[in-house]
C-alpha positions as CSV (number, residue, x, y, z in Angstrom):
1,X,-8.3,30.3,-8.4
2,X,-9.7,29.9,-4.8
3,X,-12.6,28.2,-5.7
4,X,-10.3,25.7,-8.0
5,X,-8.1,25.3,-4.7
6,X,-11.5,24.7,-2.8
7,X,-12.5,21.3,-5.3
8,X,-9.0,19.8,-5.4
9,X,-8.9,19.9,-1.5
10,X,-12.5,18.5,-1.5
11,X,-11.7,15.8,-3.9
12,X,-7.9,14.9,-2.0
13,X,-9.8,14.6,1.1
14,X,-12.3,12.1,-0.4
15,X,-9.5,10.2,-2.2
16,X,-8.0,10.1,1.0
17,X,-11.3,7.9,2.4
18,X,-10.8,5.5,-0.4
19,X,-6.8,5.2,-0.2
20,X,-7.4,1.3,-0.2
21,X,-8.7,1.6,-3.6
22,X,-7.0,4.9,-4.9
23,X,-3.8,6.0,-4.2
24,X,-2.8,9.7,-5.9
25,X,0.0,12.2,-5.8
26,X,-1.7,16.0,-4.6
27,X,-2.1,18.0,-7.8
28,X,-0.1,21.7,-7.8
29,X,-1.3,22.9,-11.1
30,X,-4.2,22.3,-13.6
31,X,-7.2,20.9,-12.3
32,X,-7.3,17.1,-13.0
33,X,-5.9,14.5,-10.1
34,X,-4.4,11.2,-11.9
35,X,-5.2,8.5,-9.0
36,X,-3.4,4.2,-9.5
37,X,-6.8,2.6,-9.1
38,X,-5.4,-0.3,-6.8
39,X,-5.6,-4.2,-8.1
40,X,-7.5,-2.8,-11.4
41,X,-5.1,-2.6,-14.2
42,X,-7.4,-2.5,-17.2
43,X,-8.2,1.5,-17.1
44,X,-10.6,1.7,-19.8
45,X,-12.7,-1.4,-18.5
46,X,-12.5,0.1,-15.0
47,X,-13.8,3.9,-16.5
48,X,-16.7,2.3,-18.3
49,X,-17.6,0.4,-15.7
50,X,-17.7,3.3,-13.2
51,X,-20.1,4.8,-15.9
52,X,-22.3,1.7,-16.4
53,X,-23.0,1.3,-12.7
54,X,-22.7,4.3,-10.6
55,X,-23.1,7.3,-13.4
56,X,-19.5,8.6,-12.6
57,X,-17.6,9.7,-15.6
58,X,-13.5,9.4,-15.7
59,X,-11.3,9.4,-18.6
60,X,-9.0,6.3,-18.6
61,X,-5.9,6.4,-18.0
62,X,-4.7,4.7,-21.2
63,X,-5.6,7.7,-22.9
64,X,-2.9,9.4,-21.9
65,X,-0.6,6.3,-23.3
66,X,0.9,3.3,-21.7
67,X,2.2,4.8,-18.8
68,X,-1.2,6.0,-17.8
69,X,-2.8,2.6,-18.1
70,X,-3.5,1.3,-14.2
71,X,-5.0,5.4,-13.5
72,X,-7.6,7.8,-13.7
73,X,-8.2,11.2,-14.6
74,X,-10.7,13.3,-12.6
75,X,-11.5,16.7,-13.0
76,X,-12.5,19.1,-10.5
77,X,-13.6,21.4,-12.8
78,X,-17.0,20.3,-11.7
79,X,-19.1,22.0,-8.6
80,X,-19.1,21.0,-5.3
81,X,-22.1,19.5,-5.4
82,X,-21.6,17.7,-8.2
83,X,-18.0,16.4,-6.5
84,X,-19.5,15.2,-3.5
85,X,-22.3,13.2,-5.3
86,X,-19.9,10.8,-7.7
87,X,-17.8,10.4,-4.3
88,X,-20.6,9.3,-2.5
89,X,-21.2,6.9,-5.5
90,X,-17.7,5.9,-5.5
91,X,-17.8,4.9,-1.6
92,X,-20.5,2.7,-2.1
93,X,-19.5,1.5,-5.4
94,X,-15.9,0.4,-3.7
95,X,-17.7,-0.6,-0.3
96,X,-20.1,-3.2,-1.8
């Protein structure tokens, strides 16, 4: 449980340095965060595209049904490590 409390705090604080471009609610339970991706509406395009360029992997919002569409969903089920390094993928993707 700790170390599940550990990668949603590490992925919050990075969403927090990308707030112009993500905007989430702090997740309680499970362990997925659902950020609006800001000015992007097609979620599916926006997921792939994240793939195609910077290797980071999401599942689309739309999945989810319509009121998903506009979000993501990312898991921090994944390591640290592995956190950090799509983040820092992510702040260059968005910064370019």
């Amino acid at each position: 449980k700790r170390q599940y409390e550990q990668r949603r705090d590490l992925i919050c604080s990075r969403l927090d340095k990308l707030n112009n471009f993500l905007r989430y609610i702090r997740p309680t339970s499970a362990y997925f965060v659902f950020p609006k991706i800001i000015n992007q509406p097609d979620s599916f395009a926006f997921a792939l595209e994240l793939l195609d360029k910077i290797q980071v992997a999401v599942v689309p919002g739309i999945a989810f049904g319509p009121n998903g569409e506009g979000h993501i969903r990312l898991s921090f089920g994944r390591t640290e490590k592995q956190i950090n390094g799509a983040f820092d993928r992510l702040e260059r993707y968005f910064k370019a």
